[in-house]
N, C-alpha and C positions, 0 to 999 in steps of 0.2 A: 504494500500500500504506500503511495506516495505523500508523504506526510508535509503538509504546507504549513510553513512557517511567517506569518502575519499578524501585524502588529495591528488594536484600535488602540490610539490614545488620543485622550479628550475629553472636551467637558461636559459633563449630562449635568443636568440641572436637579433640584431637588431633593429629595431626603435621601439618602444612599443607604442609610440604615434598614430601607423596605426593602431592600435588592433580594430577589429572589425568596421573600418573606412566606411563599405560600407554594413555590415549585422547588422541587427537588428533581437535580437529573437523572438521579439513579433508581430513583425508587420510585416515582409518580408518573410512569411510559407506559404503551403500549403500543402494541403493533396492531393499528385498526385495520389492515394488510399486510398479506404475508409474503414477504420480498420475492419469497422464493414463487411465487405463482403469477411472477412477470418474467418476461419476455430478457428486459432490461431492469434490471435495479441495481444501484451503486452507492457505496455508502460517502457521506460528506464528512467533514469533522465538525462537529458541536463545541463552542467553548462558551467559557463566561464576557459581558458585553464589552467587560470594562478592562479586562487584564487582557494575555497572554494565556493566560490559565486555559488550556482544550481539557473538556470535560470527558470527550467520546466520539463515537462515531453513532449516527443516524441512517439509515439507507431510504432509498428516495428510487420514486419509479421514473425511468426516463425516456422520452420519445422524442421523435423525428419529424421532418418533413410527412411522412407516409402518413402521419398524424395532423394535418393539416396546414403546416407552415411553408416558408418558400426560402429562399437565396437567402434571406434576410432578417428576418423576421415572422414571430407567432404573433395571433392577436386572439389573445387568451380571455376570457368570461366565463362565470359559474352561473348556476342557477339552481332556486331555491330546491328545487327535488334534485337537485345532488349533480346534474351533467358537468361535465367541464366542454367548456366551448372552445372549437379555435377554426379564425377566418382570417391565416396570417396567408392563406394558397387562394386559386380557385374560386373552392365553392366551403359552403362552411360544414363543418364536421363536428363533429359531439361523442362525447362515451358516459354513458348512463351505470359504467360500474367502475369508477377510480382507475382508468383507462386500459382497462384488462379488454374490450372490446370497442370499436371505434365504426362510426355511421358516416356515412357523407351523402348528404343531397346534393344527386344530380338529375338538374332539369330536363327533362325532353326538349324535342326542338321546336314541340309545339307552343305555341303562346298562349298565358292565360286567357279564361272571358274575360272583356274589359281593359286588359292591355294592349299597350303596341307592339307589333310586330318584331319578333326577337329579331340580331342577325348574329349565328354563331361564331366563334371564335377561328381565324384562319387556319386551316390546319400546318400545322408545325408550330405552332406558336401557344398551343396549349400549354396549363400551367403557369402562367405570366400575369395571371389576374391576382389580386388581394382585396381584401375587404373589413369590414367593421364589424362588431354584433355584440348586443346587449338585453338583457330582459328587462321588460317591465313589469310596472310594478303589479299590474292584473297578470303577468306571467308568458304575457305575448313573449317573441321574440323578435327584434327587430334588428336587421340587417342587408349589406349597404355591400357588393362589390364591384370590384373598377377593374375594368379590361382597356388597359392601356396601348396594346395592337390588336384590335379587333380584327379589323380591315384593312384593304389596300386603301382605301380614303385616309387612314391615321387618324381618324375623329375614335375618342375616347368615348367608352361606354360603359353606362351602369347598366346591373343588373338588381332589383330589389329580389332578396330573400325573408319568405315572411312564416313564423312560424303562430298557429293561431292554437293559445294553450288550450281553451275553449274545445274543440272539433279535433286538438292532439294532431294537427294537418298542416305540409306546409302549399307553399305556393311561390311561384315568383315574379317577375313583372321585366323585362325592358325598358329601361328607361337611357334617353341621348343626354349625355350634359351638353350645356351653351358653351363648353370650350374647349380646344383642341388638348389640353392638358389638366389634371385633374390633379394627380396624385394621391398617395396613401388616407382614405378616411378615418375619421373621426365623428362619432355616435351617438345619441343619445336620446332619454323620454322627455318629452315635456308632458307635465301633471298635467290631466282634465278635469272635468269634460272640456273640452274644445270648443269654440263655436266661434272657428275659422274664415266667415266670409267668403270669400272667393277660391280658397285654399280645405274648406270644407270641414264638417265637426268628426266627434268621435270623443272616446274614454282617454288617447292621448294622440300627443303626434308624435313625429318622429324628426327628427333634424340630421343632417347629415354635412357636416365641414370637411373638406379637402384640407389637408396638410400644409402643402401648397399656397392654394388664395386665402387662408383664411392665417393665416402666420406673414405670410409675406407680402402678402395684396391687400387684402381684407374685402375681394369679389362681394362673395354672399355665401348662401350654402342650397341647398336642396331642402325641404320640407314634404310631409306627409301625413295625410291623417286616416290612413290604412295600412299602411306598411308596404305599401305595394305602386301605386303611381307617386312619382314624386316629381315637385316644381320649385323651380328658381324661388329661393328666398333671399331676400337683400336682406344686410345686414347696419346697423349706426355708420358713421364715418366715428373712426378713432378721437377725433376733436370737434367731434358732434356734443353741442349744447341741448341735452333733453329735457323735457317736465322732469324732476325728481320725484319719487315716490318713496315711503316708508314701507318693507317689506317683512315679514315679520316671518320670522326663518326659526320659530321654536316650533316646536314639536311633542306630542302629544301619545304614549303607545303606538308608535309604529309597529307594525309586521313585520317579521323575517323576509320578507319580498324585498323591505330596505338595504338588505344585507348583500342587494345583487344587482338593484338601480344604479350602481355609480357607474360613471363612464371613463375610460382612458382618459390619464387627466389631461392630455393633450386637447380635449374636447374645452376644458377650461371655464365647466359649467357643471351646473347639478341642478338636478328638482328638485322643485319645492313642495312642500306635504301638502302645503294650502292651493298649491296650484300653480302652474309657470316653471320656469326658468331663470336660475340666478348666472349669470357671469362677472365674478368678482374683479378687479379691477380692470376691467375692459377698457374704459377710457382712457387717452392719455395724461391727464391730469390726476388719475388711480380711482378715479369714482367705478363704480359698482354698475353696471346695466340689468336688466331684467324686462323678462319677457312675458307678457302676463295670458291668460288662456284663450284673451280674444286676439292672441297673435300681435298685440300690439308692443312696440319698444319704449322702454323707459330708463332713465337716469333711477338709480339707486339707493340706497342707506340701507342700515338695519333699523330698528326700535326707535332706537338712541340716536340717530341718525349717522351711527358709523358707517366707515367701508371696512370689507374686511382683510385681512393683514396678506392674503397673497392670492394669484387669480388660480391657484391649485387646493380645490376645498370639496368636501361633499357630507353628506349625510349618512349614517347608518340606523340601524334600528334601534341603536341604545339611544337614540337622538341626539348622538353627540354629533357637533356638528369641530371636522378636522380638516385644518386647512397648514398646507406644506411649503415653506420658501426657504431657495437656495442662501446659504449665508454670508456676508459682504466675503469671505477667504475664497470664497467658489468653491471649496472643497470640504461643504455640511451643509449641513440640512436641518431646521429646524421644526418642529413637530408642537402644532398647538391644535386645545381643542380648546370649545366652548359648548355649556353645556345648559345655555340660555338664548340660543339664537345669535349668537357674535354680541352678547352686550360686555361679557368679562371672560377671560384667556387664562389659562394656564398652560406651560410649553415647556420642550423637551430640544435642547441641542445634541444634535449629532455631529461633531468637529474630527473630519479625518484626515487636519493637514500633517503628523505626523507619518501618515502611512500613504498617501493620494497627496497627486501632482494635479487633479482637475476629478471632475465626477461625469464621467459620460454620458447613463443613462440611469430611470431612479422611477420608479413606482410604488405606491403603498394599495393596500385592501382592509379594512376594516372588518369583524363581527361582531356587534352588536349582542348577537344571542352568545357568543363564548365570549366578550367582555375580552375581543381581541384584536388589535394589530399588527401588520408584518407590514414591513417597511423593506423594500430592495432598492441595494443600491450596486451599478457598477460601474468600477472607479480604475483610472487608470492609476497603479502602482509605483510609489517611489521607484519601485526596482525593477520596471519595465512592463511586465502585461499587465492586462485589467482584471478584476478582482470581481466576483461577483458575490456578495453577499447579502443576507438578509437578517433583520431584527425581530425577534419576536417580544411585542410588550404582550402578557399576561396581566389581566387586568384595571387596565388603563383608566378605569372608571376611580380607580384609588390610586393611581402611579402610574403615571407616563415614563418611568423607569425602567428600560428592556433591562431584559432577564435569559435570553438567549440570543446567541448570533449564529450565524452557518454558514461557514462559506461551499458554495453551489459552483462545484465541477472543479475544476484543478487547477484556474487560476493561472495558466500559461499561456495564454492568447491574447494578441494588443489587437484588438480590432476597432473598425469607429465606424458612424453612421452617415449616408448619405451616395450617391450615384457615383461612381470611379474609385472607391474605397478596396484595395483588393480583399481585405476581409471585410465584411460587414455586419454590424449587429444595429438596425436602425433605431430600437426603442426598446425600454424594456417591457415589462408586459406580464398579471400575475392576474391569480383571483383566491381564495378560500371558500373551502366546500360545506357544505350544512354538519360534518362533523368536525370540522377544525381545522381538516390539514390544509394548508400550502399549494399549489402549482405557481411555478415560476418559472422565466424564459431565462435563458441561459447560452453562455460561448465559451468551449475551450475547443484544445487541441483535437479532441475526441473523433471531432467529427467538422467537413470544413463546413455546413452550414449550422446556424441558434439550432438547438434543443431546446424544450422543457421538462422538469422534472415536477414527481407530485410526491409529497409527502407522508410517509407511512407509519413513522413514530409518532404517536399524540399522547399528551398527558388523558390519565384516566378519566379526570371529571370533565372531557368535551365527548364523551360516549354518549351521547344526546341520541344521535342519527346515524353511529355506524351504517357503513353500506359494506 
């Protein structure tokens, strides 16, 4: 076993006397999965957050491309009855037993009632698609992929994928964007009921942001309020002066359905329980937008008429509301939650300039029902490759104080994100399942395109939903 030697040193905020107050490594585990009845499982090293200290090994299940990812990138979601999602290839895929068997919807050529006329994909050039997907909070699925050489015309093409939990059926749709370039999307619900206008109603919609124009342009995006035909949505101008409104972002007994609504926070938005769309500092002046259910845009605040401290935030079912910003070193992360709707903060520094020369890419997932956070991060290394690691806080509701770290594969690959890169890993990308474990995307030597791995050791008291 190749034994990795890495250092966290830094500052975590808080009472350090809680650390590890209520998990023990060696005696509070179980295997909600038995390694050995994978295909692939490989074990990682577990140590304590704050030292040096490796406590142990973990083993972890791991999968490929053939699992739905592509050259570059998974684009990983869970859902409340247990699937793990991924529309990082193609077309999207799913496994309904902690990845021991794996689904993939593929469309006929025929076109739905009510859509426009597919046009398939050229042949040789299969595989070249990627896409988004997320559940909502009724349990839909909603999802979003981009065939960026369709045809000999070179015009980009979506495809809606729509999974309807209701009827347990999917369905999907053709749809043309307005621009000859698209790139990688980004996902998400907006709260209903709806009542859309000219864009149409429904229990939600659905938004869909390009990579591309919605980072570098600020075009618009796509919208939907079936999951299935979708149309040009314009979006504020950055130094757009709007009405401001007071939004009121607390929360009230949410559903475990919360624990699977949040979107890639590239997306850089989240529902809201009361209805809409919140995008925290959207403005360029750092005010807040939001989008409310008649599809209309608005300047924002919370309660108190704050904004909130960074534009990467979302909601889970404990109604804590976390929101994540890189810190002035560029190499950590800060971690706050509010558990009033953004009117008062409590926060967690993560500082890794002692071991990281910069943080490549970084994703968190929240639950709610296990009172849990896993925070990943992967960081290019003082000592040349990038590192991929993750945090586990246990209990967060009393301590934003991680109490596990793991580093995910073996840590000998420098790779980085974006088009002409010859290794690539463009985003990171994770979720947690209804019993606790972990899926995270991941890069080493292993293999030359991202893996991801799912997690098979869980402390005893998340036996909730073993599958």
């Amino acid at each position: 076993m190749m034994v990795l030697s890495m250092s966290l040193a830094g500052c975590f905020g808080g009472d350090e006397t809680n650390l590890h107050s209520d998990f023990i490594w060696d005696e509070d585990l179980n295997y909600v999965d038995d390694p050995l009845t994978h295909e692939d499982s490989r074990v990682f090293i577990v140590g304590d957050p704050m030292n040096n200290l490796t406590w142990g090994n973990a083993s972890w299940a791991v999968f490929g491309n053939e699992e739905g990812g592509n050259c570059c990138e998974h684009y990983l979601a869970g859902t409340k009855e247990g699937w793990i999602l991924n529309f990082g290839g193609e077309y999207p895929t799913w496994s309904e037993d902690r990845g021991h068997t794996w689904n993939e919807y593929l469309p006929s050529i025929f076109s739905q009632i009510g859509c426009r006329e597919p046009k398939p994909t050229v042949p040789g050039q299969e595989g070249l698609g990627e896409g988004s997907i997320v559940q909502a909070t009724n349990g839909d699925l909603i999802s979003m992929g981009w065939f960026p050489y369709p045809s000999t015309s070179g015009a980009d093409q979506f495809y809606a994928f729509f999974y309807d939990a209701e009827d347990q059926a999917w369905s999907w749709c053709f749809n043309r964007t307005p621009e000859p370039f698209y790139d990688r999307s980004w996902q998400v619900e907006v709260i209903g009921p709806i009542n859309g206008g000219i864009y149409g109603n429904g229990p939600w919609a659905s938004i869909v942001i390009s990579n591309f124009w919605h980072q570098v342009q600020n075009i618009g995006g796509q919208i939907s309020t079936d999951g299935l035909n979708y149309d040009f949505f314009s979006f504020p101008d950055r130094d757009a002066n709007l009405d401001v409104i007071e939004v009121d972002l607390t929360a009230i007994d949410l559903g475990p359905e919360w624990d699977y609504t949040k979107p890639h926070k590239e997306m850089r938005s989240f529902p809201v329980p009361s209805g809409g769309l919140y995008f925290p500092n959207y403005f360029l002046d750092g005010t807040d937008a939001f989008l409310d259910t008649s599809l209309n845009w608005w300047g924002a605040t919370t309660l108190n008429g704050s904004t909130l401290p960074s534009e990467y935030c979302s909601l889970d079912s404990s109604t804590a509301l976390h929101c994540f910003e890189s810190m002035p070193s560029g190499v950590g992360i800060t971690h706050y939650v509010s558990w009033d709707g953004g009117e008062t903060w409590d926060w967690q520094d993560y500082n890794l300039t002692d071991s990281a020369t910069e943080l490549e890419e970084w994703e968190w997932h929240s639950s709610g029902v296990h009172d849990l956070m896993v925070l990943n991060i992967r960081y290019q290394s003082s000592e040349g490759p990038d590192v991929d690691l993750s945090y586990h806080i246990r209990g967060f509701s009393e301590s934003l104080i991680p109490d596990q770290k793991t580093y995910i594969g073996l840590g000998d690959l420098d790779s980085t994100s974006g088009a002409g890169a010859d290794i690539r890993f463009d985003f990171a990308s994770m979720g947690i399942l209804p019993d606790g474990g972990a899926f995270i995307a991941y890069h080493d030597s292993s293999d030359p395109d991202p893996l991801f791995a799912v997690e098979l050791l869980l402390p005893t008291k998340y036996s909730l939903e073993s599958i």
